[in-house]
C-alpha positions as CSV (number, residue, x, y, z in Angstrom):
1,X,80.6,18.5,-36.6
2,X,82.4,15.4,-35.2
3,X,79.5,13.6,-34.9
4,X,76.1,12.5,-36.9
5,X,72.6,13.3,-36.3
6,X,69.6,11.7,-36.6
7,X,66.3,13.3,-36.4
8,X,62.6,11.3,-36.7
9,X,60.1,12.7,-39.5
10,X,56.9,12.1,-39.0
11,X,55.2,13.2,-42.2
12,X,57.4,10.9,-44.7
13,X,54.5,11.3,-47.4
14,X,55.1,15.1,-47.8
15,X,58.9,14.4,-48.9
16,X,60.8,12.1,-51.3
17,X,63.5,10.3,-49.0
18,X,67.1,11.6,-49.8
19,X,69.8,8.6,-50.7
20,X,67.9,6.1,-49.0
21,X,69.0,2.5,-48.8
22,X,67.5,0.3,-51.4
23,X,65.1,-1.2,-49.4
24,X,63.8,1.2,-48.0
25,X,60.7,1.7,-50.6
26,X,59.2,-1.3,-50.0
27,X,59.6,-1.0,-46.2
28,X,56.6,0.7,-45.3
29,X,54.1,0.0,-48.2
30,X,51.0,-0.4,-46.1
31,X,50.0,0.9,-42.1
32,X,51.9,3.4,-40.2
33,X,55.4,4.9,-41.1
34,X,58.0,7.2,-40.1
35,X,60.8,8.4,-41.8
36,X,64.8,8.7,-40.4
37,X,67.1,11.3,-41.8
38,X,70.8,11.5,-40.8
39,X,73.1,14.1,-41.1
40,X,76.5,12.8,-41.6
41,X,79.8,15.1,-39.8
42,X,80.7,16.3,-43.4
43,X,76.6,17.3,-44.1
44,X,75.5,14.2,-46.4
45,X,72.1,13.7,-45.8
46,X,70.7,9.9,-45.7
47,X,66.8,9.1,-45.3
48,X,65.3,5.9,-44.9
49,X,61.2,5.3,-43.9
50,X,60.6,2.6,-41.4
51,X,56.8,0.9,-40.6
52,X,56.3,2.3,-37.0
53,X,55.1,5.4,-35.5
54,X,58.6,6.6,-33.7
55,X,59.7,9.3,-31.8
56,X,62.7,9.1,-30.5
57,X,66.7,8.1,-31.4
58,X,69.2,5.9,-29.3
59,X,72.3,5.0,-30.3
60,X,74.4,1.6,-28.8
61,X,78.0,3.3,-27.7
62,X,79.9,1.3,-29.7
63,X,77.6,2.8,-32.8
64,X,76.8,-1.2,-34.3
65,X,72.9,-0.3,-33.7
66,X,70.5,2.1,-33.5
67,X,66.7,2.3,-31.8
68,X,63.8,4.1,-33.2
69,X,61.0,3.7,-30.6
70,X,57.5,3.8,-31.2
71,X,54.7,6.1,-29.6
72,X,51.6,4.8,-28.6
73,X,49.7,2.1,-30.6
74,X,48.7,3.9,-33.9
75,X,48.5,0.9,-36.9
76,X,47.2,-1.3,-34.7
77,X,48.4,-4.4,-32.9
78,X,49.9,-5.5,-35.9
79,X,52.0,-2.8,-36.3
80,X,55.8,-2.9,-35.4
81,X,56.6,-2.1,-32.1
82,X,59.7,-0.8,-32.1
83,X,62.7,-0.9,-34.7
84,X,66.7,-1.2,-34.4
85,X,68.7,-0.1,-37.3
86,X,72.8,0.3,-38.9
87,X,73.7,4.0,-38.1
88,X,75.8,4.1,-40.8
89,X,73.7,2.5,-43.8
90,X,70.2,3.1,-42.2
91,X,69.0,-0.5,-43.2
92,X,67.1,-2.0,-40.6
93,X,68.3,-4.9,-38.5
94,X,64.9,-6.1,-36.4
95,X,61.4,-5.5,-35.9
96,X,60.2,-5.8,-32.2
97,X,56.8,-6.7,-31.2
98,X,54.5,-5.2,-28.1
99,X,54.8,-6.6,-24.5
100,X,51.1,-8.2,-24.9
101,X,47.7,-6.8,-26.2
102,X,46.9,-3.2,-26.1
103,X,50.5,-2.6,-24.9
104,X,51.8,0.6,-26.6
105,X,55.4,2.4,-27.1
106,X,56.7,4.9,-24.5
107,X,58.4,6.6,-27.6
108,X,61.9,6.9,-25.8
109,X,64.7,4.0,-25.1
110,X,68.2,3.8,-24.0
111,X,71.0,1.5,-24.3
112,X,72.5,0.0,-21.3
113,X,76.5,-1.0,-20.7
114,X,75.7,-4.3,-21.0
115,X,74.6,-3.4,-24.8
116,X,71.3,-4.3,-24.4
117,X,68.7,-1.4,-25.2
118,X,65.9,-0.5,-22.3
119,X,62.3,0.5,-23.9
120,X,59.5,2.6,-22.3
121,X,56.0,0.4,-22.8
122,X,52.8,1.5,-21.5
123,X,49.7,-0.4,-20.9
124,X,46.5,-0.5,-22.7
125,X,44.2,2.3,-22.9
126,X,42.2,2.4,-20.4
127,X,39.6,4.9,-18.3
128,X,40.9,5.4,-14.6
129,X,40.3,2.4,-12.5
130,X,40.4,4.2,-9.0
131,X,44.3,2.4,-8.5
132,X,47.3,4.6,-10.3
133,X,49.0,0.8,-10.5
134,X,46.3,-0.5,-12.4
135,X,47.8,1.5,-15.1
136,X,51.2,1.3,-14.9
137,X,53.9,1.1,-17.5
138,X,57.3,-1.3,-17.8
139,X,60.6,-1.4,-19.6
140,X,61.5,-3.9,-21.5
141,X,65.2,-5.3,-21.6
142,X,65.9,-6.1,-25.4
143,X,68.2,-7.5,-27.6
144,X,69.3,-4.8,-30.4
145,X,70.0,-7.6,-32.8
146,X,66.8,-9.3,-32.7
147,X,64.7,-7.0,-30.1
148,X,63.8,-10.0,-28.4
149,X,62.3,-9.2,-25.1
150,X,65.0,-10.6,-22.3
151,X,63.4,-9.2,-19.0
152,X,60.8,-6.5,-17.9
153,X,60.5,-4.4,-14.8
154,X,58.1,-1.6,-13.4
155,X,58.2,1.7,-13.9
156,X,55.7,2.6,-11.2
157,X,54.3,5.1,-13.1
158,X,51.4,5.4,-16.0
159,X,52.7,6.0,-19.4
160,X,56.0,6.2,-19.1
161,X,57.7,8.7,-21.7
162,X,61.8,9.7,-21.9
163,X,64.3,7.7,-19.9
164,X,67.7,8.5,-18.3
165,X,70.6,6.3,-17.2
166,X,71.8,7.5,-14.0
167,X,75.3,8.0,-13.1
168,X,76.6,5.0,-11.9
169,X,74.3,3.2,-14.3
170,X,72.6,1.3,-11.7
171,X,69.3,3.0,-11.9
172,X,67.7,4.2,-14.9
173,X,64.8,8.0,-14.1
174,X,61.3,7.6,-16.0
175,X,59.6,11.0,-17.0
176,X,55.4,9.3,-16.2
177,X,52.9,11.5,-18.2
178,X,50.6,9.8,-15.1
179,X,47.3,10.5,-17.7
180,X,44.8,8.2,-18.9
181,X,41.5,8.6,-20.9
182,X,38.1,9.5,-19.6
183,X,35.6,7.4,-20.4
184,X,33.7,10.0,-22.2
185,X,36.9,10.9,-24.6
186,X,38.3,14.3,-24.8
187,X,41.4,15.5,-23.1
188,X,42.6,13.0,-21.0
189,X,43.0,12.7,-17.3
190,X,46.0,13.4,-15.1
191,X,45.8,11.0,-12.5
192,X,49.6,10.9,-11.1
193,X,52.2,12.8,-12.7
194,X,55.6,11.7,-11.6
195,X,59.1,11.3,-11.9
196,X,60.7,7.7,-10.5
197,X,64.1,5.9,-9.6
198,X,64.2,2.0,-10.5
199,X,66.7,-0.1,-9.6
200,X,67.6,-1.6,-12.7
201,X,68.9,-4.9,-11.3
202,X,65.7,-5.8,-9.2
203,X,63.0,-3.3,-10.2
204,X,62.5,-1.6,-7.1
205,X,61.3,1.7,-6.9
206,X,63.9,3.9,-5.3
207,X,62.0,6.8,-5.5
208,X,58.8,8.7,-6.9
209,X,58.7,12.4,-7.2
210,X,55.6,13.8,-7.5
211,X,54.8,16.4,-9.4
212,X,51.4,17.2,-8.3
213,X,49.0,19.2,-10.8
214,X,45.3,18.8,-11.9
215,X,46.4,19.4,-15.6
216,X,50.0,18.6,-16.4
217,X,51.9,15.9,-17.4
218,X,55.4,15.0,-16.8
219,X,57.3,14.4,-20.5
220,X,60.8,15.0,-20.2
221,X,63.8,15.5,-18.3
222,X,67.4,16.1,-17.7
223,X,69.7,15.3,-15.1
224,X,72.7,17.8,-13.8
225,X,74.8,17.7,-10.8
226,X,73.9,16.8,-7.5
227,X,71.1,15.2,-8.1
228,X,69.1,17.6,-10.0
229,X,66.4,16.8,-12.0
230,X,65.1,19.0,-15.1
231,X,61.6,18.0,-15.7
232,X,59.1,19.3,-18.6
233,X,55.8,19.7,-17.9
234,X,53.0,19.8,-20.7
235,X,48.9,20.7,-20.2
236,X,46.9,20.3,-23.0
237,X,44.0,22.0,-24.5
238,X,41.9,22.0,-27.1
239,X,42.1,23.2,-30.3
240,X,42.5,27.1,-30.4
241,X,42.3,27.7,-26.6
242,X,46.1,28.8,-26.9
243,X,45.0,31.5,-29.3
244,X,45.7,34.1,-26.8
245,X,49.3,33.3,-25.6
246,X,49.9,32.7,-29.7
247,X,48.4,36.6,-30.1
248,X,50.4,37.4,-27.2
249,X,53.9,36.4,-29.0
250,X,52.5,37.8,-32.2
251,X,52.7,34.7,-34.3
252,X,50.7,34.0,-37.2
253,X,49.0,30.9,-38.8
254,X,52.1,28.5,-39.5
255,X,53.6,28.1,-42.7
256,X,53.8,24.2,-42.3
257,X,52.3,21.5,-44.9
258,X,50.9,19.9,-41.5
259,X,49.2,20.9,-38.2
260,X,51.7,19.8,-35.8
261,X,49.1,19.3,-33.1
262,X,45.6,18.4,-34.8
263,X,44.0,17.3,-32.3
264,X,44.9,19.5,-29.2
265,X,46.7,22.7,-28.5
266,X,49.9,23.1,-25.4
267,X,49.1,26.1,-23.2
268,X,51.5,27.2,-20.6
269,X,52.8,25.3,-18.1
270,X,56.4,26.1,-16.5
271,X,59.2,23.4,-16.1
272,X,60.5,22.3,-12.5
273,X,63.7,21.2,-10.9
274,X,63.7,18.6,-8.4
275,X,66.3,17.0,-6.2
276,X,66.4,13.1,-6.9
277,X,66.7,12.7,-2.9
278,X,63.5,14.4,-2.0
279,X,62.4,17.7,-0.8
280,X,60.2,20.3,-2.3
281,X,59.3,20.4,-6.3
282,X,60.9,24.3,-7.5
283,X,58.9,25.8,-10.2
284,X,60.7,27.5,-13.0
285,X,60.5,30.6,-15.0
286,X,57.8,32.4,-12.3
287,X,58.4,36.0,-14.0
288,X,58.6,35.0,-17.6
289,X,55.1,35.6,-19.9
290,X,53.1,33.1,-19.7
291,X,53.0,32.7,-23.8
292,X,56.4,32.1,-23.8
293,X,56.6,28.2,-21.4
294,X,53.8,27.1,-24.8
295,X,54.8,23.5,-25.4
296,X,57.9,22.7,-23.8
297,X,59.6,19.4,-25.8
298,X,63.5,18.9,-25.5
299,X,65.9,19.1,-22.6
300,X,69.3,18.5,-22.7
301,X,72.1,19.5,-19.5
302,X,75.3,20.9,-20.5
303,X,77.8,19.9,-17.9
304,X,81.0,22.2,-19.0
305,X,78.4,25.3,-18.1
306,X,76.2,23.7,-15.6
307,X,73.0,24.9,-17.3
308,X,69.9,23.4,-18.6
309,X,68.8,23.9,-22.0
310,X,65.2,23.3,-22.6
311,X,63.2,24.0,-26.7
312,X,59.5,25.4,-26.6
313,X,58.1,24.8,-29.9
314,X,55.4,26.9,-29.7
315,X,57.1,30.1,-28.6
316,X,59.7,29.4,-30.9
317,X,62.1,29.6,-27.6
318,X,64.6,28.5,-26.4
319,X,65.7,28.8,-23.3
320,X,68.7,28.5,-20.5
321,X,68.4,27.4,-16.8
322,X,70.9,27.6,-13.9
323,X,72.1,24.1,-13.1
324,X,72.3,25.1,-9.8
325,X,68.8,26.2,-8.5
326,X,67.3,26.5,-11.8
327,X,67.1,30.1,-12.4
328,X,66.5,31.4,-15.9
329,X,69.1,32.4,-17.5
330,X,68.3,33.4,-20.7
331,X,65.2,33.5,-22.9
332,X,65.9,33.1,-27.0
333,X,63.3,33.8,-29.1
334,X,64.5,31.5,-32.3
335,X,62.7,33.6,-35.1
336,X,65.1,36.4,-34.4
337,X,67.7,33.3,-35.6
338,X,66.0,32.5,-38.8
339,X,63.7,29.8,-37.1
340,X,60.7,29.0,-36.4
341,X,59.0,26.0,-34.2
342,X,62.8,24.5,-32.6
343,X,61.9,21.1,-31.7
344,X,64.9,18.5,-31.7
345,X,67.9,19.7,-29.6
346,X,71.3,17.9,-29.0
347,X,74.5,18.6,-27.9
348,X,77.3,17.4,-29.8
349,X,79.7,14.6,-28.1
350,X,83.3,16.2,-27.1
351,X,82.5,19.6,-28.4
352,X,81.7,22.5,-26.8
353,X,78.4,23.0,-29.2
354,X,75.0,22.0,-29.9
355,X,72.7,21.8,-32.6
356,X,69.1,22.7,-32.6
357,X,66.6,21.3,-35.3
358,X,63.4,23.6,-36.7
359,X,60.7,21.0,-36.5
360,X,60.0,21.3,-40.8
361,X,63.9,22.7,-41.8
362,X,66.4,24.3,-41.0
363,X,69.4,23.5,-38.0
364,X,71.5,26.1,-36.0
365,X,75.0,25.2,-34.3
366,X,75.5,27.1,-31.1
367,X,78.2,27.7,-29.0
368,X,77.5,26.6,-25.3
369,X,77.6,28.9,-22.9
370,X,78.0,31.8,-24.7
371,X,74.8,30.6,-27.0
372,X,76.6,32.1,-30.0
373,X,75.2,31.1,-32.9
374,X,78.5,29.8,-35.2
375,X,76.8,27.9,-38.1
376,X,73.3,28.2,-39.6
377,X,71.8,26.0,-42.8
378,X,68.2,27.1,-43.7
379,X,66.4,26.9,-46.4
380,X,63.1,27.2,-48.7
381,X,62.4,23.3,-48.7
382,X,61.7,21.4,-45.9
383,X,63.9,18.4,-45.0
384,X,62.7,16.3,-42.0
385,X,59.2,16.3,-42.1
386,X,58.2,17.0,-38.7
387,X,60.0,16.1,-35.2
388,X,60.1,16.6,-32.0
389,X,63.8,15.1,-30.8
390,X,66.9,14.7,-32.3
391,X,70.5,12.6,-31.2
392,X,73.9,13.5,-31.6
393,X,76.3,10.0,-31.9
């Protein structure tokens, strides 16, 4: 590999960090914690455990800093908000704090040319007010070095989740869950589920594409040519009511020191392509099983074969899409490589590869377009604790 990854951990307490920096111990002695483990080119592994709930990896171009973002609000107002860090050494460099009260982390950022890094924040918790803007999100403008907020603007969207830069880096495309709680608890609401265009210079909204569904949520996307947008969809459940799609893809109880999802259960729910100018939402996947669009997570676009490649943890698939009009093009059931639950997908800077990360162990290197699998490293132990993205820089 010609290039490093890092992949988030989520359960730090059910591993003993790998050459950590030395201050990396007394980092996270009290309140919330996630742990960072980077694969160097050459296969050294490096973990350090940082006091915030994160979820996601950017990487500054010139590779001086890295951002770990923070989901949500668990550990309290107290808690770090988000987290910059030294790709190289791990050690952290600054310790942002939340846009205001209740304010909580979008999970995802991404660095900007000007070097500064842009952070998806969402607003408090809150039951529906009757107003979708009542309850919607910004990204914040910070300083790497300090995490200093510099300027905010809108995303005109609740909860905003995974960004991307478009390509003439004057607008930046928000992936809005468009949920909020019900006043009774439970699963929560979708209100407004949407994909929007800001203008990064003044904050207007370019455009919103709405992806209109009583049930799912808008989480992640991808953007190709001409336009296109990849976006993955997620509907929630409760606990066990995916028991018959899991029955249906003949898995068994996982083999996992944790429950990935305690709380709730994905059922199916198919991605969509949508044009960034308008026009009708496409639905993907129409005459694949139903068990097999369980949980879809990462999304990446490979531009040397125009396709979309998109993880489903639960399936253990992953699968291939068209570029073009979004037509599936292959469906990979990852046991039948050795792995189960792929999670963090990347695809590795001037190379025609990618790697794709097994949410407890194990990593595959691919070929793209062929999706020949060239390297595998598995293994009895786990290593990274539980993710759900990884980056390649």
């Amino acid at each position: 590999m010609q290039a490093s990854l890092f992949i988030p951990g989520y359960h730090p307490e059910k591993l003993r960090p790998v050459g950590e920096p030395p201050d990396s111990r007394r980092r996270a002695k009290e309140g919330p914690e996630t742990m960072l483990t980077r694969i160097s080119p050459r296969g050294e592994v490096r973990q350090a455990v940082f006091p915030v709930i994160a979820h996601d990896v950017a990487i500054s171009p010139d590779g001086r800093a890295g951002f770990f973002g923070r989901m949500n609000l668990g550990g309290g107002e107290g808690a770090a908000h988000h987290v910059t860090f030294d790709p190289q050494t791990l050690e952290m460099i600054a310790v942002g704090r939340s846009l205001g009260p209740g304010w909580r982390g979008g999970g995802h950022g991404l660095f900007l040319p000007d070097g500064t890094v842009l952070c998806a924040e969402r607003a408090p918790e809150r039951p529906y007010a009757g107003r979708p803007s009542d309850h919607y999100g910004r990204l914040s403008r910070r300083d790497p070095m300090t995490l200093r907020v510099l300027d905010t603007l809108p995303t005109h969207g609740i909860d905003p989740h995974e960004l991307r830069l478009s390509d003439d880096g004057r607008s930046v495309i928000v992936a809005n869950y468009g949920s909020v709680p019900r006043r009774r608890g439970g699963l929560w609401q979708v209100v407004e589920p949407a994909v929007t265009v800001v203008d990064l210079d003044s904050g207007r909204l370019l455009r919103r594409l709405a992806v209109p569904d009583p049930h799912a949520e808008v989480r992640h996307l991808a953007l190709g040519r001409g336009g296109r947008i990849f976006a993955i969809r997620a509907r929630q459940g409760l606990p066990g009511d995916n028991a018959i799609w899991l029955q249906a893809i003949g898995d068994v109880a996982d083999a996992l020191p944790v429950d990935p999802n305690p709380t709730a259960s994905y059922l199916p729910m198919a991605p969509v392509l949508l044009d960034r100018a308008g026009g009708p939402v496409r639905v993907l996947a129409r005459g694949e099983p139903q068990a097999h669009l369980l949980e879809g997570l990462s999304v990446e676009y490979d531009p040397l074969h125009n396709e979309f490649l998109a993880i489903f943890p639960s399936s253990h698939r992953l699968m291939v899409f068209s570029g073009d009009d979004g037509a599936l093009v292959h469906s990979i059931d990852m046991r039948s490589r050795g792995m189960v639950r792929p999670s963090g997908l990347a695809l590795l800077p001037d190379s025609d590869r990618y790697v794709i990360a097994g949410y407890w162990q194990g990593l595959i290197v691919a070929e793209r377009g062929s999706h020949r699998v060239v390297h595998r490293l598995t293994g009895s132990a786990p290593v990274v604790g539980g993710h759900s993205h990884m980056t390649a820089a």
